[in-house]
C-alpha positions in Angstrom: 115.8 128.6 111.4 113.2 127.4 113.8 109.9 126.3 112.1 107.0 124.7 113.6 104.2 122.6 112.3 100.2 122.6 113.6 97.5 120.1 112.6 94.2 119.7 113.6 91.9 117.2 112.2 88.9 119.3 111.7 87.4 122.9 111.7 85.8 122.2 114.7 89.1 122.3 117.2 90.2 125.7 115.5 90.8 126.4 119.2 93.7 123.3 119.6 94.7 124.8 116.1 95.6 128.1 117.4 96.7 127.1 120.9 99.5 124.6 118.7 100.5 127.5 116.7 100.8 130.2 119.9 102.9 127.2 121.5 105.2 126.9 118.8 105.5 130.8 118.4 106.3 130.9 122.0 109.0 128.2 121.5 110.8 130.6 118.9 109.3 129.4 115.4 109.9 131.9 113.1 107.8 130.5 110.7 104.8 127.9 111.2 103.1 125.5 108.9 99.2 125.0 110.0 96.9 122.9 108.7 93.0 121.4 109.6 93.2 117.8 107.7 92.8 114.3 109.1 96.4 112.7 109.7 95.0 110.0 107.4 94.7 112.0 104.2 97.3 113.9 102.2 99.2 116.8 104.3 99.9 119.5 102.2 101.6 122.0 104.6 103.2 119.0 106.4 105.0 118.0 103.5 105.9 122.1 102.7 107.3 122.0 105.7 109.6 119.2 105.3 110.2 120.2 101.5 111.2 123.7 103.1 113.8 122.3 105.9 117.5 122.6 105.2 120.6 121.3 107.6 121.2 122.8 110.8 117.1 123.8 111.0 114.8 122.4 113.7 111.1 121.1 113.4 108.9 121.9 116.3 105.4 120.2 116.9 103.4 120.5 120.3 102.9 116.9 120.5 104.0 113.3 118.1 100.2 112.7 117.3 100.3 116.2 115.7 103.2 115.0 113.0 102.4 111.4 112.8 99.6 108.9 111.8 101.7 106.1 113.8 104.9 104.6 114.9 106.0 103.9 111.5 105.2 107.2 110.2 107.2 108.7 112.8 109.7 107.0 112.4 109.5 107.4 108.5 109.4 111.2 108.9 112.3 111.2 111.5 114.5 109.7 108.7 113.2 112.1 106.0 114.7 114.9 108.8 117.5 113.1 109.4 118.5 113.0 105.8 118.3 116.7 105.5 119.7 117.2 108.6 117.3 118.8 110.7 116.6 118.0 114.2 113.2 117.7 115.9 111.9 118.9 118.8 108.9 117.7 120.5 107.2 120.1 122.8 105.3 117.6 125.0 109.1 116.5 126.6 109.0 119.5 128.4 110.8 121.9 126.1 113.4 119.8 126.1 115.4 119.5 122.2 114.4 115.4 121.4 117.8 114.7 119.4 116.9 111.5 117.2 120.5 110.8 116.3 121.0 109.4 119.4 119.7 106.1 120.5 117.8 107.6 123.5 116.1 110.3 121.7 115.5 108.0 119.1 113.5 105.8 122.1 112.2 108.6 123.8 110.2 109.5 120.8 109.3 105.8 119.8 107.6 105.4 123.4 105.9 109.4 122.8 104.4 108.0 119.1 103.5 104.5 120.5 101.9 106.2 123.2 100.0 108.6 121.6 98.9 105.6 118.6 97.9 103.8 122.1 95.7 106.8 123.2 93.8 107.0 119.9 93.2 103.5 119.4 91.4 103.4 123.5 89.5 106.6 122.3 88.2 104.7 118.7 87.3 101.9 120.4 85.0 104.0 123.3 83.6 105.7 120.3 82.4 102.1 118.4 81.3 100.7 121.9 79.5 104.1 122.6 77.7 104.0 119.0 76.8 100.4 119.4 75.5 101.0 123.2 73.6 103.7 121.4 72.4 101.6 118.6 71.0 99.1 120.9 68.8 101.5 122.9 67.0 103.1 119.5 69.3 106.7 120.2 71.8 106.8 117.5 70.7 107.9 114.6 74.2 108.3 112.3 75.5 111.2 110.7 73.0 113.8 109.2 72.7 113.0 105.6 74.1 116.6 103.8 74.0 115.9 99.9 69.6 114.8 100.4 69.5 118.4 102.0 70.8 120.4 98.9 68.5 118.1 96.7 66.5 121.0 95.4 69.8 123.1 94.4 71.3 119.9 92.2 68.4 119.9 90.7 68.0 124.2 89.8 72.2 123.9 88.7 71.5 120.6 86.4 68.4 122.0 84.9 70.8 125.2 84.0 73.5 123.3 82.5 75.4 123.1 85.0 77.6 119.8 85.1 77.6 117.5 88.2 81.5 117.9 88.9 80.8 121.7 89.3 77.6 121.4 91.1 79.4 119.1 93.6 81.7 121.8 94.0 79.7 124.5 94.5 77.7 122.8 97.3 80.3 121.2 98.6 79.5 117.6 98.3 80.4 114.4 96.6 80.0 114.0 93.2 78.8 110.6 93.9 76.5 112.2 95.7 75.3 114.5 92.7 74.4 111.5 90.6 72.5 110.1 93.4 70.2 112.9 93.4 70.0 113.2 90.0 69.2 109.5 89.4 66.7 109.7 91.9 64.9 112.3 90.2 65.3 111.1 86.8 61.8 108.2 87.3 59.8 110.9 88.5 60.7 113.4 85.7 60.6 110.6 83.4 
């Protein structure tokens, strides 16, 4: 079986999302793992895929940087296939099968993941010289706070019996953020 795996870091590139997943149905997946998290954090449908693999399958993502976090995690989830016996293939190398039993597919796909950690590191470090370019000339204001914004709804769900873990939920904010507004509040109702 041919199965292919999508991420995209956030809801906002549901377009790269979809285009990943038309790719790998185009390249014969039968059955595709998609997911919108940050490569960073815990990768539910990455780790169903690999959990769902047996020997003789193949893996298919659109690019490295779509699989990995870095070298090493490449590398890391290469031997996790390996183990099972399922081969990868990286669309990005044309098409071409990448066979990482060999020592030159094994390269070829170091140099792909070093490359693509390369790329992200150039584009984090435009973004923290853009924001502190920004910073200097009075026009970056930071992220919208969210949580302050739904201030008036903690307050309506607390006041109803509504615990903070719940409310958090329901709003879809931090809890943290739930006792900030509440503690806030408290001196004034006090």
């Amino acid at each position: 079986m041919i199965v292919g795996y999508a991420r995209t870091s956030t809801a906002e590139q549901e377009a790269g999302l979809e285009a990943q997943v038309r790719d790998l149905r185009a390249a014969g997946c039968e059955r595709v793992f998609a997911e919108r998290v940050s490569s960073i954090g815990p990768r539910p449908e990455l780790e169903a895929a690999l959990t769902f693999m047996r020997e003789g399958e193949t893996l298919v993502v659109t690019k490295p940087d779509r699989l990995a976090r870095s070298v090493a995690d490449l590398l890391g989830i290469v031997a996790r296939l390996e183990a099972k016996g399922v081969a990868l293939r990286v669309l990005s190398m044309g098409g071409s099968e990448v066979d990482t039993s060999t020592p030159t597919g094994r390269l070829m796909l170091t140099m792909l993941g070093a490359v693509a950690e390369f790329e992200r590191a150039l584009m984090l470090e435009r973004q923290r010289e853009g924001i502190a370019k920004a910073k200097a000339e009075g026009k970056y204001r930071g992220r919208a706070p969210t949580a302050r914004g739904k201030a008036d709804a903690v307050l309506r769900m607390r006041e109803s019996g509504i615990g903070p873990s719940e409310i958090a939920r329901a709003l879809g904010i931090g809890r943290a953020s739930v006792y900030r507004i509440l503690a806030a509040e408290a001196p004034a109702t006090g």
